[in-house]
Structures are given as structure tokens and as C-alpha cells.
N, C-alpha and C positions, 0 to 999 in steps of 0.2 A: 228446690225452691230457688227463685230465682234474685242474686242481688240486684241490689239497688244503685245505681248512680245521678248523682244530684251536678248537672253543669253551672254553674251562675258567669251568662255570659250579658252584657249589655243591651250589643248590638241583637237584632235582630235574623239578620242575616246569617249572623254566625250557628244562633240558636235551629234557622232550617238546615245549613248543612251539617250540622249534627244529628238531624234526625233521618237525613237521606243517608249519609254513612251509616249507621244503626242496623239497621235490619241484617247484616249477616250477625251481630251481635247480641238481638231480640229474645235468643231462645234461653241464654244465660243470664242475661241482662234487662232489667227493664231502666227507661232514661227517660228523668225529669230534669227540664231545663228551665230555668229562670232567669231575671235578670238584674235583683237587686236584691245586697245583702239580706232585709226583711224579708223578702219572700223566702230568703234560702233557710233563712232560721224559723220563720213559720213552716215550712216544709218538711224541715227537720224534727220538729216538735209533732206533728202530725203523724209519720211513717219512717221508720228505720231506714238510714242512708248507709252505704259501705264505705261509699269514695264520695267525695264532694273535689269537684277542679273548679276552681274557683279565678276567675280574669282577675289580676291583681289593683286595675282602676276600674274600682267602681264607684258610683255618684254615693255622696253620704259618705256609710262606714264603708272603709277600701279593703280591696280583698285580703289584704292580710290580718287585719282585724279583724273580720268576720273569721279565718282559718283561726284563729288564734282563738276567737270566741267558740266555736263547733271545738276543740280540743278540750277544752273547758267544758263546756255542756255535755258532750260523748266524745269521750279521749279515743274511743276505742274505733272512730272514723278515721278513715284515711285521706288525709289532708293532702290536695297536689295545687300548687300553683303555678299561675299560664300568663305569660304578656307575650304582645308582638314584641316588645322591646327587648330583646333578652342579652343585654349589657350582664358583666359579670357579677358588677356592685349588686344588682338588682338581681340578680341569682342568691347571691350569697344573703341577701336582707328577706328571702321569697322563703330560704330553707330555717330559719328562725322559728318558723309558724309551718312549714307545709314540710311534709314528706321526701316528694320530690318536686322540679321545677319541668311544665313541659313547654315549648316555643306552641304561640300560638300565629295562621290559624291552624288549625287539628288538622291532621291527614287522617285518613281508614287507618294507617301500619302505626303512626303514634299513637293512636286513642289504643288499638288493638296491645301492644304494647305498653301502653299503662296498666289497662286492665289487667292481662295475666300478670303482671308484677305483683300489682297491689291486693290482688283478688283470686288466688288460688282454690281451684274448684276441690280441688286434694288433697289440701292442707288440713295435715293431723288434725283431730280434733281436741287442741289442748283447749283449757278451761279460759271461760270468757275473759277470767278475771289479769290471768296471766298477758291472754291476748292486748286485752286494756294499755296493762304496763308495757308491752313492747312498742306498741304502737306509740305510748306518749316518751318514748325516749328519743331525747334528743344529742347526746352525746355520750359516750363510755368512759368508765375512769382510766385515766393511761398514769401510768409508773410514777410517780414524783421526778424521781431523778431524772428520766428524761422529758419529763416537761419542761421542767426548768430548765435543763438543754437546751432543748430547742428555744427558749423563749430569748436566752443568752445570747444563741446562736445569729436571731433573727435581730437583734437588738443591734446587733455589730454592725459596724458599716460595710465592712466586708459582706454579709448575710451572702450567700450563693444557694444557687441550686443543688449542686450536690452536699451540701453539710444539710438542707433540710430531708431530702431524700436518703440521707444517710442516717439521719436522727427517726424519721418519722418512723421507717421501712424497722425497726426494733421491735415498734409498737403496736400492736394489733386493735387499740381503740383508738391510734391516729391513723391506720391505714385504714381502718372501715370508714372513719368520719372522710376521710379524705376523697378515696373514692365515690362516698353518695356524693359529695361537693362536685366534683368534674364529670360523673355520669348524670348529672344535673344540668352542668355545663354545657356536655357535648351531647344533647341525648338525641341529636338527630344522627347520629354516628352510627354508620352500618356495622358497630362493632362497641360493646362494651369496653371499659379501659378497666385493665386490671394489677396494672403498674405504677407505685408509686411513682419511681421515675419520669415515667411519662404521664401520669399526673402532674407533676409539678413541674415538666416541660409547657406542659401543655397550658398550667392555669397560671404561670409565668412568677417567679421569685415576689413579686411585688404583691401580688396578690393572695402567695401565699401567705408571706409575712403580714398582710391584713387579716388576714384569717386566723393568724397566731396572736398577732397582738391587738386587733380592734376589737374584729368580731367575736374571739373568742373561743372558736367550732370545738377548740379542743380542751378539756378539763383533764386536773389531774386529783387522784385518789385522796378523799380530803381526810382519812381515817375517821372519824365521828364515831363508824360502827365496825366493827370488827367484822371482819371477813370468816366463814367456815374454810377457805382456803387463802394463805396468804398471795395477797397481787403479785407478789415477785415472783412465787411459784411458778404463777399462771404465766408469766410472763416468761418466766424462765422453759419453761414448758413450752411453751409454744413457739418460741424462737428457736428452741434445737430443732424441735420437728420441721419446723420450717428448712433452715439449713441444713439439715439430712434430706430430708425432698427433694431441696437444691440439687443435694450432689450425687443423688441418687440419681435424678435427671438426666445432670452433666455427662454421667456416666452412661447413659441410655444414647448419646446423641442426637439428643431431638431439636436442638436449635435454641438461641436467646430466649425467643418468646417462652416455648414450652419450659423453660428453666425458671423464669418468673413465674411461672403462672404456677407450676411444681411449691414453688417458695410462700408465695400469696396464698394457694389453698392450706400449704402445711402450718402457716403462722396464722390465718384466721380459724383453723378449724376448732376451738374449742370457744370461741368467742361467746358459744349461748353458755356455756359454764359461765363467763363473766359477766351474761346478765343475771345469771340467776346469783350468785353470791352479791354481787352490788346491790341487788334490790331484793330479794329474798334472802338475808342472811342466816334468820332465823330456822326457815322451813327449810334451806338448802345443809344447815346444821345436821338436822331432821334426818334429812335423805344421808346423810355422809353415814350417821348412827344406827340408822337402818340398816343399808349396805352390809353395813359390820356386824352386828346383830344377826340378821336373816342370811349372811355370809353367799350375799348378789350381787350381779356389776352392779354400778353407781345407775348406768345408764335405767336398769331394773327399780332401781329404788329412786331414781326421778320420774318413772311413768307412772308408780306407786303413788306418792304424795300430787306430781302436778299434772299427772296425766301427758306426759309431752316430756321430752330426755331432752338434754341440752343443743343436740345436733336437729332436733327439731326449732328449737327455740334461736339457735343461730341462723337457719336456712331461713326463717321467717323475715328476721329480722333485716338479713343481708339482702335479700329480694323486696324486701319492703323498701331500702336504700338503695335500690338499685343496682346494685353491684353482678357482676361476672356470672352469667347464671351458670357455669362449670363450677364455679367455685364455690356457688351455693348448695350444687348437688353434691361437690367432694366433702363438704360439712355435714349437708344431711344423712349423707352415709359411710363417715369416716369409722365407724363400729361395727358396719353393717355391711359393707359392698356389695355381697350378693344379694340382698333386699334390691339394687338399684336395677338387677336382671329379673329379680320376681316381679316389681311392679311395674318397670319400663320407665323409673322415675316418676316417682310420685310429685317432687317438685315443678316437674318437667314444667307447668303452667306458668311458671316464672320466666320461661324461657321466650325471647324477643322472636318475632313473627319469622322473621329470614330464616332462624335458627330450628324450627319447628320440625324441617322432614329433615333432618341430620342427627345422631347421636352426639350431647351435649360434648364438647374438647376441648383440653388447655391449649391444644396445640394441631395445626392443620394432619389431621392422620392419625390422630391419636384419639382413642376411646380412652374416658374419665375412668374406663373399668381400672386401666392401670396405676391410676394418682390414689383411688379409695383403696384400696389393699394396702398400699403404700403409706399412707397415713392410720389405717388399721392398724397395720404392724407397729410402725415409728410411735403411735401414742401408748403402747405398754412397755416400749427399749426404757433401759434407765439412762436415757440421754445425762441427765439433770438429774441431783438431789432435790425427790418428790416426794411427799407423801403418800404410801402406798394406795391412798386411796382416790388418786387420780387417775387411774386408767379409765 
């Protein structure tokens, strides 16, 4: 069956060369274009949409209103927002209400490039309902104590680049946020950015510190609900792994990059465990008791209850944001690696058009075959005092 995409663009013009790029698109995709918020929402009410791109000045209700309205009405659409104008401010106020941000007008390799991000033809078939929730999230909870860090940090008049890149890079819901923000940014870049550092080179101290203290992108763990796994765990967990990666890396001699990119997949890889305890606490209870009980990996007792294991629920959510599609794949099969040679990568449709006839890599030469093993192994080491039921 073929998804749906909904464009809401003004101009005219724009809406025909959207429909002459189309056609190598057609077989996967069917494209309804309009031009005013009302039509998009009578549209929407009429036939099931997957993706709505939505021009961010529009006459009337403006395109972030209406993104924010479709979230609301069917959370479980994917929200992207487009201006010619693509100032950073106006990045950062688009990702509020949208998914991700694309510069308009559209080229063939950007539209092609959204779509497999946002619309994986392969993607597991977890439950609608799950789907729903990841799509409507907009930030993850990061650690208290380093929030408040960095918030300290950015408040100082000193505030520097490297003390946020040193605070953020701890945290694996300030490094996801942070990444969708600058591959937002830069998304005309023949190269996803998968470095905090160079994130925060890139999207300049000033604007980080708006992001920390105006806009907000980043929350931290408010306790209200008890967590099935404490966040410090989580945190504590995935920081070693990351660091072991590092240096497991370092030790391979694969260069700066390949060393980052090592660290980023090892510290993001368990990231869908922390959506599912933040927002499933109860059910993810559920799967721990299971586990224990039926005496199966966790990974088993989360396909159990929600149909979809957390390394699914993270590769969604990080391709949904944009993020590094090597890094996406070394999450979707950090339990699994040899799945990623049985199916040739089942994520793969995340992966940016240029990137298509190469084997996804952190690093020039190097097949992801070697990070997923690597991260396999690292998350059952008892780096960190875990409960046994985090592997």
C-alpha cells in the first residue's frame, strides 16, 4: 500500500514542481498538494496522511499552527516544516511543532531524503499505538544533575563551547535533541552531523545557550512517575558503553571521526529503553517481570507486550529526528548484528540518497558490521553497577 504525502505550499509554482519531481517517487508514494492551512486539514480529515511538509508562511493559520494542529488531531503524522528563509531562530521555533526542518525550494535528493527518513518502507511493525507516542515526542528526560549543569554553565558569562559539549556529550537525551536541532540546521549537508562537538561548533555557543535557556529543547527527569529502571542507570549504562567503544576504537586506529562516531552509537544505543520507561512505565514494569519469570532477554519480553524491542523503538525514533543513519542502524542491531547481514539492513530506508549504494559507516572504510558486535558485547560487560536486568 502506498503512503500518503500531504505538501501545503502557497505559491503555485512551487506545488507544479513538486509534481514533476514525483514520478520516480509515485510507486511508493502517492502526493497531495495544497495550499492553505483549511485545505490541509479538510484533507487530512478526508484520507489518512503519513508526512504533511507544511511552508511555514501561510495566509491565515501559519504553518506552524496548522503542524501543531495535525499533532493534535493525528499525533501519529509526521510533521516537517519548509521556508526559503532558513535563519537559525526560525529553525529552532519550526522544530517546536515539526519533526524536522527542510530549506525550501525542494530539490528531487531533499524530498527523496525526507521521505526515507520519515517513512520507512521496513520498519518493524510495532503497534500503532507505540508509533503514536514516539512520533508525538518532543524531548527526552536528561539526568537532573546534569541539566542543571549545563543550565549553570550557560548562565555564566564565561558560557564556552567546550563546557557545553562537555556537559551535553554525558547525556544521551541532550545528545539526541541536539543532533535533530543541527541536522535540521544543516540538512542540506552531504553528510549527516553526528558530533556533539561539532554540533555546537557548528550552531555557535549563543545559540546553543538559547536552546538551553529560552527555548528550552532540553528537559530534565521530573520524577512524578517512577521509573521500571532508574535514569541514572540508564545513564550510567550508557555512558560506559559509549566510552568503551571509544576506546575500543582508539585502539583500532581508525581516525577522530571513526572514534566519535564509536562513542555516539555506544552512548545513544539504548535510547528506545528510555523512551519506553519515560513513557510506558507501567507496561515496561510488565516486560522487566516477564523477562524474569519466563527467564528471556528483555529484548524477548519487549516484543512480547509491545511488539517492537527497544533497539527498534530507538532506530525509529532517531531516523525520525534525523540523526546519523549509521548510528541508527548500530541501535537497531546492538543485540543482533548478524540480523543487520540477514536482512541487508532493514533500517537501511533511513538512510540519505548519496548513502544508498555504500554499506552504512562511522567511518570512511569501515563497515557498521564492526561498531554492532562491539556494542553487542559492551552492553552485557558489567561496566557499571546495573541491574541484572538490563542487558
Amino acid at each position: 500500500m502506498r503512503k500518503r504525502a500531504l505538501f501545503v505550499v502557497p505559491e503555485a509554482s512551487a506545488g507544479a514542481s513538486l509534481r514533476a519531481l514525483w514520478a520516480p517517487l509515485s510507486d511508493e508514494w502517492e502526493l497531495a498538494v495544497v495550499a492553505t492551512a483549511a485545505e490541509a486539514l479538510s484533507c487530512l480529515g478526508t484520507s489518512p496522511v503519513d508526512v504533511i511538509v507544511s511552508d511555514m508562511h501561510l495566509t491565515g493559520m501559519g504553518g506552524l499552527q496548522l503542524l501543531a494542529e495535525v499533532r493534535r488531531r493525528a499525533p501519529r503524522v509526521i510533521c516537517i516544516a519548509s521556508s526559503a528563509c532558513a535563519h537559525r531562530g526560525l529553525i529552532l521555533s519550526a522544530l517546536e511543532a515539526a519533526h524536522q526542518f527542510i530549506p525550501a525550494p525542494f530539490t528531487a535528493e531533499v524530498v527523496r531524503a525526507m521521505l526515507v527518513q520519515t517513512g520507512p518502507s521496513e520498519a518493524p511493525l510495532m503497534e500503532e499505538s507505540l508509533r503514536t507516542v514516539i512520533a508525538g515526542i518532543r524531548t527526552l528526560p536528561s539526568l537532573p544533575q546534569l541539566y542543571q549543569e549545563l543550565v549553570v554553565a550557560m548562565e555564566a558569562p564565561t558560557a564556552s563551547a567546550a563546557d557545553a559539549t562537555r556537559i551535553i556529550s554525558q547525556d544521551m537525551a541532550m545528545v539526541t535533541k541536539l543532533l535533530q536541532v543541527v541536522n535540521s540546521a544543516f540538512f542540506g549537508l552531504r553528510r549527516t552531523i553526528a558530533s556533539p562537538a561539532h554540533a555546537v561548533a557548528l550552531l555557535g555557543i549563543d545559540t546553543v545557550k538559547s536552546l538551553v535557556l529560552s527555548v528550552q529543547v532540553f528537559a530534565q527527569f521530573d520524577g512524578r512517575a517512577a521509573m521500571p529502571i532508574p535514569l541514572e542507570s540508564l545513564w550510567r549504562h550508557s555512558l560506559a558503553v559509549g566510552r568503551s567503544a571509544r576506546d575500543i576504537a582508539k585502539s583500532r586506529d581508525i581516525g577522530s571521526i571513526g572514534v566519535e562516531g564509536a562513542f555516539m552509537a555506544g552512548l545513544l544505543h539504548d535510547v528506545g529503553q528510555l523512551v519506553l520507561v519515560a513513557n510506558f512505565p507501567g507496561q515496561y514494569g510488565e516486560v522487566l517481570e516477564y523477562a524474569r519469570n519466563q527467564r528471556v532477554p528483555v529484548c524477548a519480553a519487549e516484543k512480547a507486550l509491545f511488539n517492537a524491542t527497544h533497539q527498534d523503538v530507538g532506530a525509529y525514533l532517531l531516523g525520525l529526528w534525523g540523526l546519523s543513519n549509521a548510528i541508527v542502524e548500530a541501535v537497531a542491531y546492538h543485540h543482533d548484528p548478524e540480523a543487520h547481514l540477514r536482512e541487508g539492513g532493514r533500517w537501511r530506508p533511513f538512510m540519505r540518497p548519496m548513502q544508498w549504494r555504500r554499506p552504512p559507516t562511522l567511518w570512511p572504510g569501515r563497515s557498521l558490521g564492526y561498531v554492532s558486535p562491539v556494542l553487542h558485547l559492551l552492553s552485557f560487560l558489567p561496566l557499571c553497577r546495573l541491574p541484572a536486568f538490563t542487558s
